[in-house]
N, C-alpha and C positions, 0 to 999 in steps of 0.2 A: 523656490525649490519645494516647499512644503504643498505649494500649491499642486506641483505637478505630481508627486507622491499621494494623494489624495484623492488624484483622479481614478490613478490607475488602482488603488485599491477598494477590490469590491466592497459590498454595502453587507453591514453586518447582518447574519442571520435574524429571522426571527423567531420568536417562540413558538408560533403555530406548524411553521413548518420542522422544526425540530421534535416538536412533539407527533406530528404526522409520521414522519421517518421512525422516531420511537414506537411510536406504534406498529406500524408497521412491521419491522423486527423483531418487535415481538411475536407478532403472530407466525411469522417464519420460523423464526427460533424455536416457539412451542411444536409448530409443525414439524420439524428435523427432529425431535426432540424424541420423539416415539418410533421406537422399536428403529435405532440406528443399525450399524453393521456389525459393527463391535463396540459394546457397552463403554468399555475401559478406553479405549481408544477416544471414545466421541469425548469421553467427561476429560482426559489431557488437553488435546485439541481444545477444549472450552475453555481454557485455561488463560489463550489472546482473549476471547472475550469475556472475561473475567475481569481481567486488566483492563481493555480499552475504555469499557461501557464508564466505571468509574473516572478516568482520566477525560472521557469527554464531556461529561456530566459536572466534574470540578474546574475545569477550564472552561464553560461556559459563562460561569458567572464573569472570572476577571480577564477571558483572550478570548469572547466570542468570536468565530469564525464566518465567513459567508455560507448563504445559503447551497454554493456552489461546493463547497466543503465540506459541508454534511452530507452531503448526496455522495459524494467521492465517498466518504469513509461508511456511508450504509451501504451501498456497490459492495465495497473491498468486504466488507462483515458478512453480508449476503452469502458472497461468494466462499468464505472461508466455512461459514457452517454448513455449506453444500458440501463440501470434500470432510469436515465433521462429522457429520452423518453418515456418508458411503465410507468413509477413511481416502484419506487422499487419490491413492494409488488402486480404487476400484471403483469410484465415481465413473455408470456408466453413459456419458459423454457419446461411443461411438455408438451405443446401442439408440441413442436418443435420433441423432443426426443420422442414424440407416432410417429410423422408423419415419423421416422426415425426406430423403432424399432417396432411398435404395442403397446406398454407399456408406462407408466407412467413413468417419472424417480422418483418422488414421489414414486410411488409404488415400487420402486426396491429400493431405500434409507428408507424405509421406514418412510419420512415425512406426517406428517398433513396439513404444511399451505406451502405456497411459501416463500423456504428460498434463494431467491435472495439475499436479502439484506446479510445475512447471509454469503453469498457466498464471495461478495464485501468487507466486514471487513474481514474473514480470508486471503483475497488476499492483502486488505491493506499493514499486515503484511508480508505475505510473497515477496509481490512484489517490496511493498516501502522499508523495511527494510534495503537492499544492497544500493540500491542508496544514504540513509539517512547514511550510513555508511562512504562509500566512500567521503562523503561532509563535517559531521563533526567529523572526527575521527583526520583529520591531522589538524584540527581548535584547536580542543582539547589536539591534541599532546598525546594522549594515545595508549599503547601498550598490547598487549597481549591479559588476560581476560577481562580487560576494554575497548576492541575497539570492546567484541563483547557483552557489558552489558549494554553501553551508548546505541548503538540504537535498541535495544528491550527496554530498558527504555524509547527511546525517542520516540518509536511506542507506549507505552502503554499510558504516558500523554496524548501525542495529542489526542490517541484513547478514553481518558475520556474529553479532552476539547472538542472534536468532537462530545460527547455524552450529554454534558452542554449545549453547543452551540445550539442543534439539539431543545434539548429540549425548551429551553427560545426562540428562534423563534416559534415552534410549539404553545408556551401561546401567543406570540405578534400575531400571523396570526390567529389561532382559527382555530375551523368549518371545512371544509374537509379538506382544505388546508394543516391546522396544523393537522390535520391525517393524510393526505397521505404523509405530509413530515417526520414524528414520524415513520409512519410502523409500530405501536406496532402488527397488526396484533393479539390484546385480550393477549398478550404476557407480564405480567408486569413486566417480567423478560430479556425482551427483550435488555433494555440497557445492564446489565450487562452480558448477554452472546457475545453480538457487543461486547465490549471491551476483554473478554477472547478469544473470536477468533481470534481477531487482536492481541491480544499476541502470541496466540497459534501460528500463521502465522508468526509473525515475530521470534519467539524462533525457528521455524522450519528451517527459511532462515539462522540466525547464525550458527546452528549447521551443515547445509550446509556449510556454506563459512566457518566456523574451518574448517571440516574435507577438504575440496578441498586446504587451506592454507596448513594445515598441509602435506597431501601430496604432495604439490607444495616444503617444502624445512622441513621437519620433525625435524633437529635437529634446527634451526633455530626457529619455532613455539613455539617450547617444554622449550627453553630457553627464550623468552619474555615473554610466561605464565606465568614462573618462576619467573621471575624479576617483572613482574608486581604485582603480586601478594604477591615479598617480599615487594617490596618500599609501598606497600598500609599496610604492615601490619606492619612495622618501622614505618610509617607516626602516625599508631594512640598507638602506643606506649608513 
């Protein structure tokens, strides 16, 4: 069993690449960094990275992650300080893709408003989901269906304390601030499609990394489903 759990999980990061990524982000970072859209806005917004940079930086030493996971969560950072910079809801995306194709990408997706933001929570999911995996699956000691239900579970909480948070800041600051950091964009539906996205994204990433496990050692896979799935259903017997 031990053996077959071994295969399948990747080969821990190493330090030069972690430090390339670091670097890296920085130098974006500093790049976004000058003359954003709105001052107050960018420094909230900086707020996830604030938090991440140290959390990944203290679980390096005792939950190093793969190399495949660092790249996932520089992606996901990338990406979040691009909508930092412009503020979510004005990052201009369709002016980018006219000046590349003629065309709207709005108009070819057929959107209404700028769904940056939008973009950002379905990537949540799909990008953070593996790394969140990898970190607390062997904390939790879970196998099978349960190593891949904890972290789309644990993508969707955050994705609603993310959406509480957003909000009771948006009442404490007010006035545009507290709009431009909300984004409802006239949207009052808006929380709650951020949070199904960010499911959506992260249910997508699982049913990836099943089927890549399961083809990495098939009968192996197929028998911790199994087990897991009996020990959960003896436990509430």
């Amino acid at each position: 069993m031990n053996a077959s759990r071994s295969k399948s999980r990747p080969p821990l990061s190493t330090g030069r690449h972690l430090a390339i990524l670091s670097g890296l982000f920085v130098a974006i970072w500093v790049a976004l960094a000058i003359h954003p859209f709105d001052r107050h806005d960018w420094a909230l917004e900086n707020a996830l990275v604030g938090l991440a940079i140290p959390i990944v930086a203290c679980t390096y030493r005792w939950a190093r992650l793969s190399n495949g996971s660092y790249t996932l969560i520089f992606v996901f950072l990338c990406l979040h300080v691009v909508g930092a910079h412009y503020t979510y809801s004005e990052v201009p995306y369709d002016a980018w893709w006219k000046a590349l194709t003629g065309s709207t990408f709005n108009h070819l997706m057929g959107w209404q408003r700028n769904n940056f933001d939008r973009v950002i929570h379905f990537a949540y999911g799909l990008l953070l989901a593996v790394p969140l995996r990898e970190l607390v699956v062997p904390v939790a000691k879970v196998r099978g269906f349960w190593s891949y239900f904890l972290p789309l579970d644990l993508t969707m909480s955050t994705s609603m304390l993310y959406e509480l948070i957003e909000w009771k800041a948006a009442e404490i600051f007010g006035g545009d601030l507290g709009a431009a950091y909300l984004g409802l964009q006239g949207d009052v539906w808006d929380a709650q499609k951020d949070m199904a996205l960010a499911s959506a994204g992260a249910l997508l990433a699982m049913v990836i990394a099943a089927w890549l496990d399961r083809r990495r050692d098939p009968a192996g896979f197929a028998r911790e489903w199994r087990e897991s799935l009996r020990r959960r259903a003896a436990g509430l017997d």
